[in-house]
C-alpha positions as a Markdown table, in Angstrom:
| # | Residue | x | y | z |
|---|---|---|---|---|
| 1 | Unk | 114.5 | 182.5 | 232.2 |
| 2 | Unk | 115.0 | 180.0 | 229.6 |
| 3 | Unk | 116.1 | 177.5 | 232.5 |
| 4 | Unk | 112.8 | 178.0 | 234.0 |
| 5 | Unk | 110.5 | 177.8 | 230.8 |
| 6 | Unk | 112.3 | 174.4 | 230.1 |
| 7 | Unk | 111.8 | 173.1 | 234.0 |
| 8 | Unk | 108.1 | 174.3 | 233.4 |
| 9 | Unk | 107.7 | 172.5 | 230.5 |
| 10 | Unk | 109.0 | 169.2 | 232.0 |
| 11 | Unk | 106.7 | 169.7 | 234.8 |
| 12 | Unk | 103.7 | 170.2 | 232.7 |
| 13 | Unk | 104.5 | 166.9 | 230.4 |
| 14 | Unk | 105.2 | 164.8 | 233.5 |
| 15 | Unk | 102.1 | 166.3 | 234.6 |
| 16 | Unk | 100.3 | 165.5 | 231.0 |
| 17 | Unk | 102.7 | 161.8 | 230.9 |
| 18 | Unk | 101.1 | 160.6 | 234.1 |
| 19 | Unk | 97.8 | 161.8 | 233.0 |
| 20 | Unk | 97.7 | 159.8 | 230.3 |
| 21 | Unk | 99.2 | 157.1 | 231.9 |
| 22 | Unk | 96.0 | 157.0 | 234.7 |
| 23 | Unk | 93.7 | 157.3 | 231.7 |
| 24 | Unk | 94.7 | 154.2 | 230.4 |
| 25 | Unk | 94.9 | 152.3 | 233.6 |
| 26 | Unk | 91.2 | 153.7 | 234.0 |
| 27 | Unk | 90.2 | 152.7 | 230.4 |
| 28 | Unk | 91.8 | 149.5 | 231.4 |
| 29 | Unk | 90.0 | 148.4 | 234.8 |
| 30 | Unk | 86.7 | 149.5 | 233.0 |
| 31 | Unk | 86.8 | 146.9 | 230.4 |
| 32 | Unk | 86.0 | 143.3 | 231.3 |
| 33 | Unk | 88.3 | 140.7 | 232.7 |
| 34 | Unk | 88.0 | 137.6 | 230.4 |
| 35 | Unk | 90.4 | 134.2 | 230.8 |
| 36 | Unk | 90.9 | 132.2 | 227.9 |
| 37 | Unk | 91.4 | 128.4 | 228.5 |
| 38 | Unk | 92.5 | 126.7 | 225.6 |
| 39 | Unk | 92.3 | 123.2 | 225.1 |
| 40 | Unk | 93.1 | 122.5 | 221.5 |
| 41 | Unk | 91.2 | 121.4 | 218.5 |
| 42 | Unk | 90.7 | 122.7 | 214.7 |
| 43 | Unk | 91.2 | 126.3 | 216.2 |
| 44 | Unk | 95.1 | 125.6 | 217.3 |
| 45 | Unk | 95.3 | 123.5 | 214.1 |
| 46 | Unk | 97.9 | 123.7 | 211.2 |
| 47 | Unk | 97.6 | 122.3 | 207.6 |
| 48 | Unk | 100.5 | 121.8 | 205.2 |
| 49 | Unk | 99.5 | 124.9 | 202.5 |
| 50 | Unk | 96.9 | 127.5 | 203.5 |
| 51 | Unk | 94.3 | 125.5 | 201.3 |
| 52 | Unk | 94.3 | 122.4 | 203.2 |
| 53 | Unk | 91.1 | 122.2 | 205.2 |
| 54 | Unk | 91.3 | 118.4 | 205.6 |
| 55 | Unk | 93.9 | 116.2 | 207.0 |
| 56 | Unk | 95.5 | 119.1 | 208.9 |
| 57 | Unk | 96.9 | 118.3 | 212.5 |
| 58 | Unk | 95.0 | 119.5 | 215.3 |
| 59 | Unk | 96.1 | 121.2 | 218.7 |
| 60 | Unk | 99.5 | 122.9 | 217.4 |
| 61 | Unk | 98.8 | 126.3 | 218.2 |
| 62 | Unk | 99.1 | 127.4 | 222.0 |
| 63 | Unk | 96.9 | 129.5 | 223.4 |
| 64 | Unk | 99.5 | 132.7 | 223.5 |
| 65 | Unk | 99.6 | 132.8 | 219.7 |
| 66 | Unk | 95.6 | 132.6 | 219.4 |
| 67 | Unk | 95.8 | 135.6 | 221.3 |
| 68 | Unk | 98.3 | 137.5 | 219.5 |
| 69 | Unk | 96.6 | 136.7 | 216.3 |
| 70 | Unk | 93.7 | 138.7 | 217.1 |
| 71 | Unk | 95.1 | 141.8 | 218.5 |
| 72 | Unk | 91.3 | 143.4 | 218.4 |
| 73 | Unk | 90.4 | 141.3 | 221.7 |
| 74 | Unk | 92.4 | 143.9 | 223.4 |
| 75 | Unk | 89.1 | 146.4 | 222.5 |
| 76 | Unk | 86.4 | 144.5 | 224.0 |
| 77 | Unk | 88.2 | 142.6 | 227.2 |
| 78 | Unk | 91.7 | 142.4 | 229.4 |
| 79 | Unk | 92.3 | 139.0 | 228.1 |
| 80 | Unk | 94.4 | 136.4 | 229.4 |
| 81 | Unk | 95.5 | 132.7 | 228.5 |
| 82 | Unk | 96.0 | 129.8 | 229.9 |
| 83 | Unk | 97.2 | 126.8 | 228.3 |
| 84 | Unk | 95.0 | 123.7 | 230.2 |
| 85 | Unk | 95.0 | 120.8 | 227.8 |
| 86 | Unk | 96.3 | 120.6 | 223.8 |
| 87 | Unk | 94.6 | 117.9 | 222.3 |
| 88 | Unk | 92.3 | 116.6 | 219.3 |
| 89 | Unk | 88.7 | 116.9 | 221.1 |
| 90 | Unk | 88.1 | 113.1 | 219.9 |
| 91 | Unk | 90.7 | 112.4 | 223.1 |
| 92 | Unk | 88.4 | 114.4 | 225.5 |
| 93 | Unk | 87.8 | 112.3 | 228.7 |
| 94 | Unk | 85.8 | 112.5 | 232.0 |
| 95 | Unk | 88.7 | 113.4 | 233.4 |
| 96 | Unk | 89.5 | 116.4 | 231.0 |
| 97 | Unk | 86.4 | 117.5 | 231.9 |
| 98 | Unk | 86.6 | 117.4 | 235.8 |
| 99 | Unk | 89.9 | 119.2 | 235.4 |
| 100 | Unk | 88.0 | 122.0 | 233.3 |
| 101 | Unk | 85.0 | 122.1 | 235.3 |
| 102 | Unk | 87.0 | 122.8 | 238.2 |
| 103 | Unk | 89.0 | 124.9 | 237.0 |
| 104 | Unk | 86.4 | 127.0 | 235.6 |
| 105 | Unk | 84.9 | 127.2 | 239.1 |
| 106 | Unk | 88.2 | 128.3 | 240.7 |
| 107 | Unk | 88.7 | 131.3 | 238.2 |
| 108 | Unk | 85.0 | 132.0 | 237.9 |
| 109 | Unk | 84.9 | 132.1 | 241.7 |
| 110 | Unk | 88.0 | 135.3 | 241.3 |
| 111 | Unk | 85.9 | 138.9 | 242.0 |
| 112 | Unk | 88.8 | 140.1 | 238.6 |
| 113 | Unk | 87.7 | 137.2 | 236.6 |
| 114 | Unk | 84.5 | 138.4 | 234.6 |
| 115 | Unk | 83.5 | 135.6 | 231.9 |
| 116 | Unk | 85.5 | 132.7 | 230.6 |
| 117 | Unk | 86.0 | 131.4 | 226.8 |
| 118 | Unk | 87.3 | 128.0 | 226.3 |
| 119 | Unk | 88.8 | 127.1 | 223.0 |
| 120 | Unk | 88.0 | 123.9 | 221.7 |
| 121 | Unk | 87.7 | 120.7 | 219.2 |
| 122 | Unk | 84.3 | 120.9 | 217.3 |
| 123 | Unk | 84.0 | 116.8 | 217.6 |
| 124 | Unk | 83.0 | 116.8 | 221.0 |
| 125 | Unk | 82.2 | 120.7 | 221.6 |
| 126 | Unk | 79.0 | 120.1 | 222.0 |
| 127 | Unk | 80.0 | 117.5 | 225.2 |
| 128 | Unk | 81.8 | 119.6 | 227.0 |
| 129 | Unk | 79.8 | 122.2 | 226.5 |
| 130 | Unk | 76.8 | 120.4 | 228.5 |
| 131 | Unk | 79.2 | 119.1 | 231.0 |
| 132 | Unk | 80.0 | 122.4 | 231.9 |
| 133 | Unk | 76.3 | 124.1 | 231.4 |
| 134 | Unk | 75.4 | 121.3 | 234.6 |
| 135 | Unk | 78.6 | 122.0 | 236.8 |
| 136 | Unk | 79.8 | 125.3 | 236.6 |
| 137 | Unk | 78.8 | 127.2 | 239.9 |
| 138 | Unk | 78.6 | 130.6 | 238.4 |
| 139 | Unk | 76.2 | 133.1 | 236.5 |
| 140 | Unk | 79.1 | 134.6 | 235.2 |
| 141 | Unk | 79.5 | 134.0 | 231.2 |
| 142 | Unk | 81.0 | 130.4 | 230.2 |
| 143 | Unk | 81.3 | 130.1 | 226.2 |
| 144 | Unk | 82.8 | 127.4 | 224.0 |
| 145 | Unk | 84.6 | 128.4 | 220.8 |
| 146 | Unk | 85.9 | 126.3 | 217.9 |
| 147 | Unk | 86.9 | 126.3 | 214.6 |
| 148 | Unk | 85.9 | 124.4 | 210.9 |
| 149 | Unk | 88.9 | 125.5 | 209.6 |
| 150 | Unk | 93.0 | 125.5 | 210.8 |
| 151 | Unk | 95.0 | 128.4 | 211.5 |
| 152 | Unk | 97.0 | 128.4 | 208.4 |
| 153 | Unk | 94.6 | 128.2 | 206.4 |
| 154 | Unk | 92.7 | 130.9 | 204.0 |
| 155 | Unk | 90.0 | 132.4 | 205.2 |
| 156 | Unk | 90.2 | 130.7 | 208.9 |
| 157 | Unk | 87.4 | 130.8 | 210.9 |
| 158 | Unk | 89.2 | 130.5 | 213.9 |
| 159 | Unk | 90.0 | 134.5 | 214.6 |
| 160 | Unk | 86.7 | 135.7 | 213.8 |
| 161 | Unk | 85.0 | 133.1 | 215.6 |
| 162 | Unk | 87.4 | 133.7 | 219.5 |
| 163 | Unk | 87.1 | 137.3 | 218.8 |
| 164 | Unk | 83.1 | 136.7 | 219.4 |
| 165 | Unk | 83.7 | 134.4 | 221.8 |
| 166 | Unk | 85.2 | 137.0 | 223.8 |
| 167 | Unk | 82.7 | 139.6 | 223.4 |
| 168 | Unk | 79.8 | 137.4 | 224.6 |
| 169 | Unk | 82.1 | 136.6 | 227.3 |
| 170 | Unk | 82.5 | 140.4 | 228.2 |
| 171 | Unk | 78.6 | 140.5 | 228.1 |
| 172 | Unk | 76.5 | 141.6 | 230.7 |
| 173 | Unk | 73.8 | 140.1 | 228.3 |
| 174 | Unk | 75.2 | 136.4 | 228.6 |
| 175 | Unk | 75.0 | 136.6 | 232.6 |
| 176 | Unk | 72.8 | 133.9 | 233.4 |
| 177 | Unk | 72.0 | 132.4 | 230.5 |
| 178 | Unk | 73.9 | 128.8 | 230.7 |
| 179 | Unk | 77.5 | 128.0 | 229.3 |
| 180 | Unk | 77.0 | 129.1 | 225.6 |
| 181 | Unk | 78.5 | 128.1 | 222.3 |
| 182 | Unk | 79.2 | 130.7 | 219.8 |
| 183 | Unk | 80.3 | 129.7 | 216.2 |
| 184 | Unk | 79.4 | 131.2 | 212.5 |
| 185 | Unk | 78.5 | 134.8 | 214.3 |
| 186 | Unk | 75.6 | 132.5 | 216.0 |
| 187 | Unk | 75.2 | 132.3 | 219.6 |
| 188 | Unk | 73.8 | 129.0 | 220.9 |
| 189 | Unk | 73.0 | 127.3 | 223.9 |
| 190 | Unk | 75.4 | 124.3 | 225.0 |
| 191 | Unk | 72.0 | 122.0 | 225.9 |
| 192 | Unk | 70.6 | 122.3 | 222.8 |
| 193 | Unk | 73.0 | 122.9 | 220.2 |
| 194 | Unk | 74.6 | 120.2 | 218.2 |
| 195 | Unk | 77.4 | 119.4 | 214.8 |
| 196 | Unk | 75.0 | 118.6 | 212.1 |
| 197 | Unk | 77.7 | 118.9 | 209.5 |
| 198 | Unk | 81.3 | 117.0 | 208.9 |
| 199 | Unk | 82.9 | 120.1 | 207.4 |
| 200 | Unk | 80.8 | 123.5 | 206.8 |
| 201 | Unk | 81.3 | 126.4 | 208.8 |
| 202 | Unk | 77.5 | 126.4 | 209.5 |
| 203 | Unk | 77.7 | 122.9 | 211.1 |
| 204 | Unk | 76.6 | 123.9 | 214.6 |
| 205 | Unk | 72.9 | 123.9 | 215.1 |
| 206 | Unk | 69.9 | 124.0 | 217.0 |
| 207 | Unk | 67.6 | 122.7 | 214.3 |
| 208 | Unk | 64.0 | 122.6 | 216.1 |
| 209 | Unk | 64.3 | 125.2 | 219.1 |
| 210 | Unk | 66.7 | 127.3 | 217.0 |
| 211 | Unk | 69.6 | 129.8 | 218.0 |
| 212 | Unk | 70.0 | 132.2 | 220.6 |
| 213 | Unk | 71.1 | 135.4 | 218.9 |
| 214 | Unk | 73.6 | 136.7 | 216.8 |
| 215 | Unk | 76.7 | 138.7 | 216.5 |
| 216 | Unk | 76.5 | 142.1 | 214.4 |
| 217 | Unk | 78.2 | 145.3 | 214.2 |
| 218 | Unk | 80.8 | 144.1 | 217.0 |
| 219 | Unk | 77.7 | 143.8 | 219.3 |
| 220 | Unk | 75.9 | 140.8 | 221.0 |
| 221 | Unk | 72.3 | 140.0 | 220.0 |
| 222 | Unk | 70.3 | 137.7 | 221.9 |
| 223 | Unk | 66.5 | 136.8 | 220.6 |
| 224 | Unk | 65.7 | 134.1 | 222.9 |
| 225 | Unk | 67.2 | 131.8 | 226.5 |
| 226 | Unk | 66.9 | 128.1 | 226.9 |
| 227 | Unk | 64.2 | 127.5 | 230.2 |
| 228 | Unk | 66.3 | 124.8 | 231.3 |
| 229 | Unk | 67.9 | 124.9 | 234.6 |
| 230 | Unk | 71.6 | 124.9 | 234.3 |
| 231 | Unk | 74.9 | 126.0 | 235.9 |
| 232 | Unk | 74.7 | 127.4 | 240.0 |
| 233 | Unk | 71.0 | 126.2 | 239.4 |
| 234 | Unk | 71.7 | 122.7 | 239.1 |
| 235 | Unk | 72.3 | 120.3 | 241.7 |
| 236 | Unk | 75.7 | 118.8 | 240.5 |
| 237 | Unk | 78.9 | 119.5 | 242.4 |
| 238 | Unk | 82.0 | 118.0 | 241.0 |
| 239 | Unk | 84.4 | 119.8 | 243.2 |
| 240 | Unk | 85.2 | 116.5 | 244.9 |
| 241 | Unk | 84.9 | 114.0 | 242.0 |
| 242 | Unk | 88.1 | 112.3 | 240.7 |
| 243 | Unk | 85.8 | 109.8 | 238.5 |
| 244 | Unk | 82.7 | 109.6 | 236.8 |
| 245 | Unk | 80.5 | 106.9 | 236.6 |
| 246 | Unk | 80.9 | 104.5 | 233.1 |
| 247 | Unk | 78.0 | 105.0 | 230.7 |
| 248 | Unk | 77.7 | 104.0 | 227.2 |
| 249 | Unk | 75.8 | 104.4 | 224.3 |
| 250 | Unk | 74.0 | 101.9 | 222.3 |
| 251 | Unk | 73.1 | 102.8 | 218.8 |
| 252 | Unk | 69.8 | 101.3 | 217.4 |
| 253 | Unk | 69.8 | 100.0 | 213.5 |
| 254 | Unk | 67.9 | 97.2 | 212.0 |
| 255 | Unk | 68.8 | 93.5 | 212.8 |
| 256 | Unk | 69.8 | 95.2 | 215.3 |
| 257 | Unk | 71.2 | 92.4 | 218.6 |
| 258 | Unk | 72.2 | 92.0 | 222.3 |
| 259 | Unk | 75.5 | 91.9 | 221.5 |
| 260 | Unk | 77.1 | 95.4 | 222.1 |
| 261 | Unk | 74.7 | 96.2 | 225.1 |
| 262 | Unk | 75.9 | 92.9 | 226.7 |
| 263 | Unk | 79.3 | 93.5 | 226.2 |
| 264 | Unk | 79.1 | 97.0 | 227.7 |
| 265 | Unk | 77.1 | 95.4 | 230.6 |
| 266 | Unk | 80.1 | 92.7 | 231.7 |
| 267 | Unk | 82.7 | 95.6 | 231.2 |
| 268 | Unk | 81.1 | 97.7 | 234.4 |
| 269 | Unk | 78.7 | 100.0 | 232.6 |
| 270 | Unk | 76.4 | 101.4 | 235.3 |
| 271 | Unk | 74.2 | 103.1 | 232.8 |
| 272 | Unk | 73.7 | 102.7 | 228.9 |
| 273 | Unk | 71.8 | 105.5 | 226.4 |
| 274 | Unk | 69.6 | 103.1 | 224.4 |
| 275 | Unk | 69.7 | 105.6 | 221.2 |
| 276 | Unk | 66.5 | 103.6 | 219.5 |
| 277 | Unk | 65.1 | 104.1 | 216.2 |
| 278 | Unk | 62.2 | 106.3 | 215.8 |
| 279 | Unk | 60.6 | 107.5 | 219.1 |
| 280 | Unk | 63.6 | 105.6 | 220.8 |
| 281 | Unk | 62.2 | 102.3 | 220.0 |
| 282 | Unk | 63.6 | 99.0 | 221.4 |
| 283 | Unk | 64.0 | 96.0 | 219.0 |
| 284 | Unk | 62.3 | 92.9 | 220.6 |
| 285 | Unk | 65.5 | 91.0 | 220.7 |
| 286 | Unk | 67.2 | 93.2 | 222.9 |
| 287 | Unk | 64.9 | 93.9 | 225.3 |
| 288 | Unk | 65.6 | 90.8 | 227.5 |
| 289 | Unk | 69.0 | 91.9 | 227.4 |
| 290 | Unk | 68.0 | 95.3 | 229.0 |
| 291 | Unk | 65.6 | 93.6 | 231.6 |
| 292 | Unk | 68.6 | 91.7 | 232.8 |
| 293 | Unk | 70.9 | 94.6 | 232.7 |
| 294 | Unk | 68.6 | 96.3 | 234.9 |
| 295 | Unk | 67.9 | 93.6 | 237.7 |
| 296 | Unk | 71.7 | 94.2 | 237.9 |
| 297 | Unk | 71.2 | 98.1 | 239.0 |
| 298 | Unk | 72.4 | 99.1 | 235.8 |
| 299 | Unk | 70.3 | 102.4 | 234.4 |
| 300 | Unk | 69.0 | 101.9 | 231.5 |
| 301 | Unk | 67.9 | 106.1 | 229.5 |
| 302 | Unk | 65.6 | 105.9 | 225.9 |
| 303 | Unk | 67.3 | 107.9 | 223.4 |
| 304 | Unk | 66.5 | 108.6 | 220.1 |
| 305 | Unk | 69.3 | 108.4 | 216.8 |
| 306 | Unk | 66.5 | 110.9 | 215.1 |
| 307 | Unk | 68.5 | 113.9 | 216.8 |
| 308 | Unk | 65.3 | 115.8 | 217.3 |
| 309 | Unk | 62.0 | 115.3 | 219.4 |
| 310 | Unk | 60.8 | 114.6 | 222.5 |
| 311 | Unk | 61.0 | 110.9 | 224.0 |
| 312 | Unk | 57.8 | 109.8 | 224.9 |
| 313 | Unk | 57.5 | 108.0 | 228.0 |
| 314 | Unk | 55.4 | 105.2 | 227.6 |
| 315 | Unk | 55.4 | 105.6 | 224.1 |
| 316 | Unk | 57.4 | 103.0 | 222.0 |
| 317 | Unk | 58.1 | 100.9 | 225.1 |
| 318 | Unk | 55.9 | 100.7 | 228.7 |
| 319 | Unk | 58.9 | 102.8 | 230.9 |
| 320 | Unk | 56.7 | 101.9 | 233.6 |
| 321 | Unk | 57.1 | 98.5 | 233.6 |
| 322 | Unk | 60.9 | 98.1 | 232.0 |
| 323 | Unk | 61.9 | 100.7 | 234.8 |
| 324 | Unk | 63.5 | 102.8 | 231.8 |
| 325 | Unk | 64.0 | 106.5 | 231.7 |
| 326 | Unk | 63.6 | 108.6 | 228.9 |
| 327 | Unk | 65.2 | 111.2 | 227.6 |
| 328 | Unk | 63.3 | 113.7 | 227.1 |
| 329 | Unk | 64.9 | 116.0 | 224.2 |
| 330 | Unk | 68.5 | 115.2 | 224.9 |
| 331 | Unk | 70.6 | 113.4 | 222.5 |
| 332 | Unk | 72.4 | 110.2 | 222.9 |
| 333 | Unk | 75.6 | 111.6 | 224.0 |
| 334 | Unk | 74.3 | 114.6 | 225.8 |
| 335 | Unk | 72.0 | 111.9 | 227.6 |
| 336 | Unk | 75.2 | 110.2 | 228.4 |
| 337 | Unk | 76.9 | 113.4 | 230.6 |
| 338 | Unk | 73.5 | 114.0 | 232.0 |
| 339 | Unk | 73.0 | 110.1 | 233.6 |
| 340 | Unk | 76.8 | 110.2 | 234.9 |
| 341 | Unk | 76.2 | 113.0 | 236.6 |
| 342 | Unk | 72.5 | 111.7 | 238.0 |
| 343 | Unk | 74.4 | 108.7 | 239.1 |
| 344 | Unk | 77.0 | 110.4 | 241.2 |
| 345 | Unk | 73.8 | 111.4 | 243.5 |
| 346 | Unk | 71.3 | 108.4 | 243.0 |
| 347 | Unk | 70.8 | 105.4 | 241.3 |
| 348 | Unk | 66.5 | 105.6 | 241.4 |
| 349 | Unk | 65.0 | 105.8 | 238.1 |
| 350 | Unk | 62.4 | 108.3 | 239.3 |
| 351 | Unk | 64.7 | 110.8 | 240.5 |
| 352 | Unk | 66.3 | 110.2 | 237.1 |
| 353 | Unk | 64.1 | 110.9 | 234.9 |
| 354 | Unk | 62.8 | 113.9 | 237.2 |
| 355 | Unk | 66.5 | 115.5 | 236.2 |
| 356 | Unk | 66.3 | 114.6 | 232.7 |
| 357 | Unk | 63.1 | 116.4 | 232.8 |
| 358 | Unk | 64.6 | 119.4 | 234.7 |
| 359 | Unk | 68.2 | 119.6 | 232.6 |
């Protein structure tokens, strides 16, 4: 009898072991899939003590031991790593990004791949972000995370900061609302957002238009959506690129001369961001410089070094005549990503500026 009570029991909690067992698999397939691809930056970065916030190396940290560092992703997402570059973002290039972009696209294009977060260096975050928000072929969730501070150091932002990254990823409110950028519990969009500060956490901004939403109470709250078309609405494909066009940026100052622009010019520079003073105004002594630049096909895009405001067209300068574009709200170096990519499909101005005014 005793035999049989025992061979009972071990039924029932084999019975009870795999039932358990098929709860978790099904508490498991109900959360979202989410890929982390890391690429480096203040977020994988070390410091010598845990108060050194400057002068720390950057891009130490790979991306398994982000992960295991914030065991709590494990409640919001099935999270995975993968380890795609690990380097300072100053060093991001075109080609970093087409290898991103495309990789993005082959994951995001995976039926068990539901968002993607990219760890990254806040210097060019911004860049990549807007690369990404014009190629990525997906409505699926695309964010950008950083961090102010390194890993070792007290009170690191970096943990806090990829554990909301991930939620928004997990989001059914971030479908199809461009690649995002999420920082400082702030949710921003990547075409709008910029670093306005060298070393505060609350360096990433959108000054004028302002933020998305926030994160609170381990939830995602969005206020507002940027109107501008972006990811599978644009009309970039870089799945067969290998290069970008070369653009530069010109900065405007006083006294300012011909000199950069022309040297930028004779080293194969198919387009150049102007970033003017003011309304993205052109100093009379290098505007002959520009007219030649431009009889030899070279694009030439109005900027602004103000950082905020619309570019007037026919404002400071007769675009008309100078066969100029402007660009619009878009700063220098987000101008830049924008006019490589227009000049992979055309080199006409008007079809130029009618993307700068659709992006």
């Amino acid at each position: 009898m005793l035999q049989q009570k025992s061979v009972q029991f071990m039924k029932l909690l084999f019975g009870f072991t795999l039932m358990l067992a098929a709860g978790v698999q099904a508490a498991e397939a109900a959360k979202p899939n989410v890929v982390i691809l890391a690429t480096g930056g203040t977020i994988a970065g070390s410091g010598a003590t845990t108060t050194t916030t400057v002068g720390y190396t950057a891009a130490t940290v790979g991306v398994d031991n982000l992960i295991k560092a914030v065991p709590e992703l494990a409640k919001v997402a099935n999270v995975k790593g993968e380890q795609v570059f690990q380097i300072a973002s100053e060093n991001m290039s075109n080609e970093h990004w087409l290898t991103l972009a495309k990789r993005v696209n082959a994951l995001l294009a995976q039926r068990d791949v539901d968002g993607i977060v990219i760890t990254h260096g806040t210097d060019t975050l911004e860049e990549t972000a807007y690369f990404l928000d014009l190629t990525v072929k997906s409505k699926k969730p695309v964010v950008l995370v950083g961090a102010m501070r390194p890993s070792t150091a007290i009170s690191a932002d970096g943990p806090i900061n990829l554990y909301n990254a991930v939620m928004l990823a997990a989001s059914q409110e971030a479908v199809g609302k461009g690649v995002l950028v999420a920082l400082n519990d702030q949710i921003n969009a990547a075409r709008e957002v910029t670093k306005t500060n060298t070393s505060t956490l609350d360096t990433f901004k959108t000054t004028e238009l302002g933020m998305l939403g926030y994160f609170q109470g381990n939830k995602v709250h969005f206020y507002r959506q940027s109107t501008r078309k972006n990811t599978a609405d644009t009309e970039f494909d870089v799945s067969n690129l290998t290069a970008l066009p070369q653009v530069d940026i010109v900065y405007g100052y006083a006294n300012m001369g011909p000199v950069a622009l022309n040297a930028l010019v004779a080293a194969g520079a198919k387009g150049i961001i102007h970033a003017g003073v003011g309304d993205g105004s052109l100093a009379a002594k290098v505007v002959p410089s520009l007219q030649a630049a431009r009889k030899q096909g070279v694009v030439i895009v109005r900027a602004a070094r103000v950082g905020q405001g619309i570019v007037a067209r026919n404002g400071e300068a007769n675009d008309d005549e100078l066969d100029t574009v402007v660009s619009d709200t878009l700063n220098a170096q987000k101008a830049r990503i924008l006019l490589m990519l227009a000049l992979t499909k055309t080199s006409d101005t008007k079809e130029i500026q009618r993307m700068f005014y659709t992006y």
